[in-house]
C-alpha positions as CSV (number, residue, x, y, z in Angstrom):
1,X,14.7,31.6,37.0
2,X,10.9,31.0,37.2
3,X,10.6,33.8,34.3
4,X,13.0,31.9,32.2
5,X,11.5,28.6,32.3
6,X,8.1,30.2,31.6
7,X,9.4,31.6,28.4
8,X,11.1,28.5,27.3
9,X,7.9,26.7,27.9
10,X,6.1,28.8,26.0
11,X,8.7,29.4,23.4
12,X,7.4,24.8,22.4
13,X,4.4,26.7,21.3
14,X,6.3,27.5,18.1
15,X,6.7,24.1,17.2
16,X,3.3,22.8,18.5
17,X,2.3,25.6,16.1
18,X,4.3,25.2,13.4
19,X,3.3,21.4,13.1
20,X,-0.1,22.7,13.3
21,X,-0.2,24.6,10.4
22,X,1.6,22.2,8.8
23,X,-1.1,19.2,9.0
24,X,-3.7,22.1,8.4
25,X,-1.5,22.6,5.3
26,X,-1.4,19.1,4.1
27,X,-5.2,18.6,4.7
28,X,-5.9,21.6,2.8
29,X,-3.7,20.1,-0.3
30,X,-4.9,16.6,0.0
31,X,-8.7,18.3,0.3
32,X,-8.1,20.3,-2.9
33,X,-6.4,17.9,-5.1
34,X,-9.4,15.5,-4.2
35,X,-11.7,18.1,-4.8
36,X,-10.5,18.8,-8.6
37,X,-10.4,15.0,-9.8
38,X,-13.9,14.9,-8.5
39,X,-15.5,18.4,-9.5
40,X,-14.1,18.7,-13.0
41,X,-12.7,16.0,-15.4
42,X,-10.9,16.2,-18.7
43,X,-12.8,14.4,-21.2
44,X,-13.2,12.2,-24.4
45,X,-15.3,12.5,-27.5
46,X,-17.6,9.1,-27.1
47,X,-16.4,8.8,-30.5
48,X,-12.7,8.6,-29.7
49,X,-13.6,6.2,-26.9
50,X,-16.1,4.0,-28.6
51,X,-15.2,4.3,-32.0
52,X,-13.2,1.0,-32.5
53,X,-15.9,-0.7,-31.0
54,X,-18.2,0.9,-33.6
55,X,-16.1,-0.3,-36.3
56,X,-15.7,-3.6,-35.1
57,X,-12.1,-3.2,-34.6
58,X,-11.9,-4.8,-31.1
59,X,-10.1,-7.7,-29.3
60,X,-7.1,-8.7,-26.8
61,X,-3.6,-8.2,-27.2
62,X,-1.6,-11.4,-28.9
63,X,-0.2,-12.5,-25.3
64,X,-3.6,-13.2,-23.9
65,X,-4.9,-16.4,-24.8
66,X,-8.0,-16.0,-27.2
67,X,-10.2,-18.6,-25.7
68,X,-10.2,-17.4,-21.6
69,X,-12.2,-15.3,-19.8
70,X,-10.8,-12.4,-19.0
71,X,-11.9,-9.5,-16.4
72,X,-10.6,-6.3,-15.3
73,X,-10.8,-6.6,-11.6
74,X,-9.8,-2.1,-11.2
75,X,-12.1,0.4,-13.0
76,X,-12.7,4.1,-12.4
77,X,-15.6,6.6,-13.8
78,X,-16.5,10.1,-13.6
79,X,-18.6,9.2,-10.5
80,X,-15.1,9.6,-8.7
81,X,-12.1,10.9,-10.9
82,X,-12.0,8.5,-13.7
83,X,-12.3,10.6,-17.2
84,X,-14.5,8.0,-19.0
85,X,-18.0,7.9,-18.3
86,X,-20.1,4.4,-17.6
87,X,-20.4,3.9,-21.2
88,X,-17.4,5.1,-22.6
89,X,-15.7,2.7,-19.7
90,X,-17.9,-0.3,-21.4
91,X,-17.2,0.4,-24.4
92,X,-13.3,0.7,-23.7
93,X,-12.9,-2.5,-21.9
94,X,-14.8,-4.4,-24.7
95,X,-12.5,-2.9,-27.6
96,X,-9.2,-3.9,-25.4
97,X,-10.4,-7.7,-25.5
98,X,-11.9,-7.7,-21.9
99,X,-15.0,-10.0,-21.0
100,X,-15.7,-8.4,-17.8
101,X,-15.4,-5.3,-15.8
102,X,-15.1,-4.8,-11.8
103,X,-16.8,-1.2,-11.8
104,X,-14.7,0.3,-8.5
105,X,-15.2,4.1,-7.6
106,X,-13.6,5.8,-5.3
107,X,-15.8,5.4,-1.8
108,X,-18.8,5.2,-4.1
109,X,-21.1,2.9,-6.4
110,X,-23.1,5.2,-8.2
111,X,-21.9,4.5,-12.0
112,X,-23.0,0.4,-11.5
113,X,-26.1,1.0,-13.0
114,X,-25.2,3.2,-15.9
115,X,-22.2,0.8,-16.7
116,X,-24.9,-2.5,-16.8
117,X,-27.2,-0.6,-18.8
118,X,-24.2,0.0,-21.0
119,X,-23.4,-3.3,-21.2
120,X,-26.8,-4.2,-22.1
121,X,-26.5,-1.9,-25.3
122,X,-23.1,-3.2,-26.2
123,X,-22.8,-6.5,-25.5
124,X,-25.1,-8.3,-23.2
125,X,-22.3,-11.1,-22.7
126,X,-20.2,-8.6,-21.3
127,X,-20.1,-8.9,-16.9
128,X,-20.5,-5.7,-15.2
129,X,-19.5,-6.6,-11.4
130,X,-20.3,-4.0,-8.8
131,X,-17.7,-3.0,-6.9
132,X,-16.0,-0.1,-4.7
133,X,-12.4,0.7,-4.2
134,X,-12.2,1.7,-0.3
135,X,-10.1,4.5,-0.2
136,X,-8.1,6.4,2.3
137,X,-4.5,7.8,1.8
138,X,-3.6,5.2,3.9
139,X,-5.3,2.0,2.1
140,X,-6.8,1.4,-0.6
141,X,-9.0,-1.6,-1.0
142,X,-11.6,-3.3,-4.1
143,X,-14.8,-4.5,-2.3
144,X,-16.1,-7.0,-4.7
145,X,-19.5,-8.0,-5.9
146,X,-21.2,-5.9,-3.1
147,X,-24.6,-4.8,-3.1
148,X,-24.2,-1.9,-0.4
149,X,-21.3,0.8,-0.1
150,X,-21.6,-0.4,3.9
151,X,-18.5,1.7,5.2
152,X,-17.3,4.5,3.9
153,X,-13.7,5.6,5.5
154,X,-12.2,9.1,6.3
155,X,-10.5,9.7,3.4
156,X,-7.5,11.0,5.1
157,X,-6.6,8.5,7.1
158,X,-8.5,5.6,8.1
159,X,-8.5,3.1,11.1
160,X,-8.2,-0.8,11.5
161,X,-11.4,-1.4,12.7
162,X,-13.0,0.4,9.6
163,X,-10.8,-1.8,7.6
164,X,-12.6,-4.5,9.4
165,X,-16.0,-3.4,9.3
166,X,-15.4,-3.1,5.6
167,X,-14.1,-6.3,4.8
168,X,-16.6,-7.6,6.7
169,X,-19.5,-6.1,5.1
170,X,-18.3,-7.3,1.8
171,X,-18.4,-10.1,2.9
172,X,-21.6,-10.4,4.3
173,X,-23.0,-9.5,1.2
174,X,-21.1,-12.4,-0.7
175,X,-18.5,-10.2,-1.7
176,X,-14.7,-10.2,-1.6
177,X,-11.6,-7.9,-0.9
178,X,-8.6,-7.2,-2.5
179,X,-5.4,-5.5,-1.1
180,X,-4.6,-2.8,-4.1
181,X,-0.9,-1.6,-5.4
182,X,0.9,-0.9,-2.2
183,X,3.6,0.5,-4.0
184,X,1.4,3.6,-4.7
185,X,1.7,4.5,-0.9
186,X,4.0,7.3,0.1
187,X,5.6,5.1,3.2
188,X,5.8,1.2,3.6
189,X,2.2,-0.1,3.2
190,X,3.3,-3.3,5.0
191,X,5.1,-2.1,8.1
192,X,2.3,-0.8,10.0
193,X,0.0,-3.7,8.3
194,X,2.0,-7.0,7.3
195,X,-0.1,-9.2,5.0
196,X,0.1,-11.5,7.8
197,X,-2.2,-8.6,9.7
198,X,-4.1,-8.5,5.9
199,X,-4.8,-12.4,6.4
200,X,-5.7,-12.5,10.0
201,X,-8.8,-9.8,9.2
202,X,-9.6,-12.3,5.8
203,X,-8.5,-10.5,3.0
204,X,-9.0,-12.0,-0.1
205,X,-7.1,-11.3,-2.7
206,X,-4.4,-9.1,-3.9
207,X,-3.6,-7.0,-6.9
208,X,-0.4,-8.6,-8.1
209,X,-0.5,-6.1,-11.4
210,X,-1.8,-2.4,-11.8
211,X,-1.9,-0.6,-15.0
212,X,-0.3,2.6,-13.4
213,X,2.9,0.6,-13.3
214,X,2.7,-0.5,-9.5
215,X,3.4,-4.5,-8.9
216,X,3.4,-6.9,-6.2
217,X,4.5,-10.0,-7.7
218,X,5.8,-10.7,-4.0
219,X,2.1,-11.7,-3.7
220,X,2.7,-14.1,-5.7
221,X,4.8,-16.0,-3.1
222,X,2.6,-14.9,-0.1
223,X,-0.7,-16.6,-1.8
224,X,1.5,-20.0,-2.2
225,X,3.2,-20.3,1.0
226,X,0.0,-19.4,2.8
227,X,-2.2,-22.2,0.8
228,X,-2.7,-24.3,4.0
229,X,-4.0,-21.5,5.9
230,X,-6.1,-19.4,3.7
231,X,-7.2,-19.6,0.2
232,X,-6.4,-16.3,-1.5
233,X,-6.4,-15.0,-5.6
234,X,-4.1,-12.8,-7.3
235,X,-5.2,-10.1,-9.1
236,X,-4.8,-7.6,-12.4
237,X,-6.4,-4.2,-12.8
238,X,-5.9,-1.2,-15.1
239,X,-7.1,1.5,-12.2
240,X,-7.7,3.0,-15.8
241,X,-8.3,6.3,-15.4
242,X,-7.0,8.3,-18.6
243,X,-7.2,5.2,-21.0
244,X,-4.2,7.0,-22.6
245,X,-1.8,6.3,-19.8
246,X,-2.4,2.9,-18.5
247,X,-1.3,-0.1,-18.8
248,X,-3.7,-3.1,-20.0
249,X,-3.5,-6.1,-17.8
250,X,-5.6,-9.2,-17.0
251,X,-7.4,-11.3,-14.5
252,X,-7.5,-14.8,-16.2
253,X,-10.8,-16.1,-14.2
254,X,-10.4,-20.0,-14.3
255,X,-14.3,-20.9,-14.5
256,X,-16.6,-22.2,-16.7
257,X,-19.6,-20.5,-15.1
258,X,-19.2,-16.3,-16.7
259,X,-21.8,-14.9,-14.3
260,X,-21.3,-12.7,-11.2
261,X,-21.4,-15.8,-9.2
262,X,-19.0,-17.9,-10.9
263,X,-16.4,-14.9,-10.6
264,X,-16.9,-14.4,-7.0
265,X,-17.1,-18.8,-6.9
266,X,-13.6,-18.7,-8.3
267,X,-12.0,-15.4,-6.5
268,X,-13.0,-17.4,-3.3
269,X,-11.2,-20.5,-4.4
270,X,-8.0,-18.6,-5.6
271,X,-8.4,-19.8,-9.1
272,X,-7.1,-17.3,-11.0
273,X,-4.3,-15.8,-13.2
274,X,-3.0,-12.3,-13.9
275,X,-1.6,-11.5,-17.6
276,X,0.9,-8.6,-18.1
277,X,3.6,-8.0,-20.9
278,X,5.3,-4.8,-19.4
279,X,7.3,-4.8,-22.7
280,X,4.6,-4.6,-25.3
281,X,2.5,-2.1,-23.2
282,X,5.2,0.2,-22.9
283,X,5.9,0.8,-26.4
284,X,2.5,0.7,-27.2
285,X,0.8,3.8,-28.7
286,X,-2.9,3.7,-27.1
287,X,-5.2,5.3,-30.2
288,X,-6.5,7.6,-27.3
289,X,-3.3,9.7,-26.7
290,X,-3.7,13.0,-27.8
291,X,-7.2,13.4,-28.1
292,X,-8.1,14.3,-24.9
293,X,-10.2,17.1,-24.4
294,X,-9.0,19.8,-21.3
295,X,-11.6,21.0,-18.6
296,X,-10.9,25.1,-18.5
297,X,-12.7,24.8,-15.5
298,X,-10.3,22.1,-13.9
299,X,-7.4,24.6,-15.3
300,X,-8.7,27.5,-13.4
301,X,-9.1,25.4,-10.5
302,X,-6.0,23.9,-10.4
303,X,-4.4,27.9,-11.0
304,X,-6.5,29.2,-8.5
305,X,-5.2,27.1,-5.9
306,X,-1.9,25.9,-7.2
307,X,-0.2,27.1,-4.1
308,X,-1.5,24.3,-2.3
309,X,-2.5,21.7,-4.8
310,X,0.6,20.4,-5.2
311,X,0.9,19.2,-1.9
312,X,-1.9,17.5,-2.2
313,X,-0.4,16.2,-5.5
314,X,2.7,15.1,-4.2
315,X,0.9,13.3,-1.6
316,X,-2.0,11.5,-4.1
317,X,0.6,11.4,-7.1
318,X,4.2,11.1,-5.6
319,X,4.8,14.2,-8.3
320,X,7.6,16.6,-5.9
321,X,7.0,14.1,-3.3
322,X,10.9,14.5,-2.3
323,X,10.3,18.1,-2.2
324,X,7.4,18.0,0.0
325,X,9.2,16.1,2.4
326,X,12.4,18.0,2.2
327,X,10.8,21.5,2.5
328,X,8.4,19.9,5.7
329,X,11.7,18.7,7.6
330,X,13.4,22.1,7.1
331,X,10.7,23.8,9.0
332,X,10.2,21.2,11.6
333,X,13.8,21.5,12.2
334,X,13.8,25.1,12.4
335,X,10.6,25.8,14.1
336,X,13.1,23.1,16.9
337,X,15.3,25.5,16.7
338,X,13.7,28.8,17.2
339,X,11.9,27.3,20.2
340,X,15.3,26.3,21.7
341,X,17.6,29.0,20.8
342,X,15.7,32.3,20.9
């Protein structure tokens, strides 16, 4: 009897295993999907980027109103894995009718500079804010008009005191923080953290409209009903990326004052409006489709380790997501059942 229990005892091992390998597994994907949008980027000829700009053939879609000022609060480079670089990010946001830009790498703020020197070249009138989009798989965040980085999370999976410690450091700075596209999260972003949770550690803002497609117009309601107890502003971002695949959307900044510290002066007092016609951007052609340039190294990458990139796909991207979690149940449940029944 003693010898039986012993072997099923030790027959759990196969599951404790099993799950084991598994998280090693999904690490390992997340790690090397990370690792390619960082290491190697598809590009664009600066001319295909800043050409219009060039030519003078630049301004805002018909739906925005001409005379108000205009920033896009979500903006990648190649300092994370955005494909444009500082200055072909300047010059794209000026060409699409944008006054502003919140510059927001991934965990990082090393393209600030290059984009305000940009700027500077361009058009001096156009705001470069520094920013950083906090980022873990579990939350993902737009710290505002920092100076600092301050805290930088796991990327994996992050804690609520780091979310803490990182609103509060934008803060301290005279910064602010925005809740971004919780659709994008591969499980309910608000049943572990309600916006009520959100509010209670001072959250700012939050991105009502993201140019991958992702909205929270529900926000909408939650800034309005929540007036008494906290001010809070709604905000638009492309997240643009691949210029070619986003949609263009807008943070109406209701201000007279267009410096750093009339934005921030306004975010704080919730005076804002986001712009988006889903219509229009979905049949629109953006003049950079099709001339993008592919990495061979990225390609090589990506074959080398294709095995486990997409899992770390499906979890970034949502691509075979379904799949992912069908083929992870079927070997949970029969790791269960080689423990029990062998």
């Amino acid at each position: 009897m003693d010898g039986w229990v012993h072997r099923r005892k030790m027959r759990w091992w196969i599951l404790f295993l099993t799950i084991g390998l598994l998280f090693a597994y999904l690490f390992g994907g997340f790690a090397i999907r990370v690792l390619s949008n960082f290491w190697y980027h598809d590009f664009y000829d600066p001319v295909d980027i800043c050409g219009a700009l060039a030519a003078g053939k630049t301004g805002r879609p018909s739906w925005i109103p001409r005379d108000s000022f205009v920033i896009d609060m979500h903006a990648h480079t190649t300092a994370s894995d955005g494909l444009l670089t500082p200055r072909q990010l300047v010059c794209w946001e000026i060409a699409n009718g944008y006054d502003g830009v919140v510059v927001s790498d991934h965990n990082t703020m090393v393209s600030v500079e290059s984009c305000k020197q940009a700027a500077a070249e361009l058009d001096p009138d156009f705001l470069v804010i520094p920013g950083m989009e906090f980022t873990a798989l579990n939350v993902h965040m737009n710290l505002v008009g920092i100076k600092t980085p301050g805290v930088v999370p796991n990327m994996l999976w992050t804690r609520r005191k780091t979310i803490k410690r990182a609103i509060d450091h934008a803060h301290s700075e005279g910064g602010v923080v925005q809740f971004n596209h919780p659709d994008w999260y591969f499980f309910n972003a608000f049943k572990k953290y309600p916006r009520d949770w959100w509010m209670e550690q001072d959250i700012d803002g939050w991105e009502v409209y993201n140019g991958f497609g992702f909205f929270d117009e529900d926000a909408l309601n939650f800034i309005e009903n929540h007036r008494d107890i906290k001010t809070m502003y709604a905000s638009a971002g492309t997240d643009v990326h691949d210029p070619a695949k986003h949609f263009r959307c807008y943070t109406e900044i209701l201000t007279k004052d267009r410096t750093q510290e009339g934005v921030l002066a306004a975010l704080k007092a919730g005076k804002t409006k986001v712009h988006l016609h889903v219509d229009q951007e979905r049949e629109r052609v953006p003049p950079e489709r099709g001339k993008i340039h592919v990495s061979a190294e990225r390609q090589e990458f990506i074959r080398k380790w294709k095995w486990i990139y997409w899992v770390g796909d499906a979890l970034i991207m949502g691509n075979r997501r379904k799949l992912l979690v069908g083929l992870l149940a079927s070997i949970i449940l029969f790791s269960i059942f080689l423990a029990m029944f062998t």
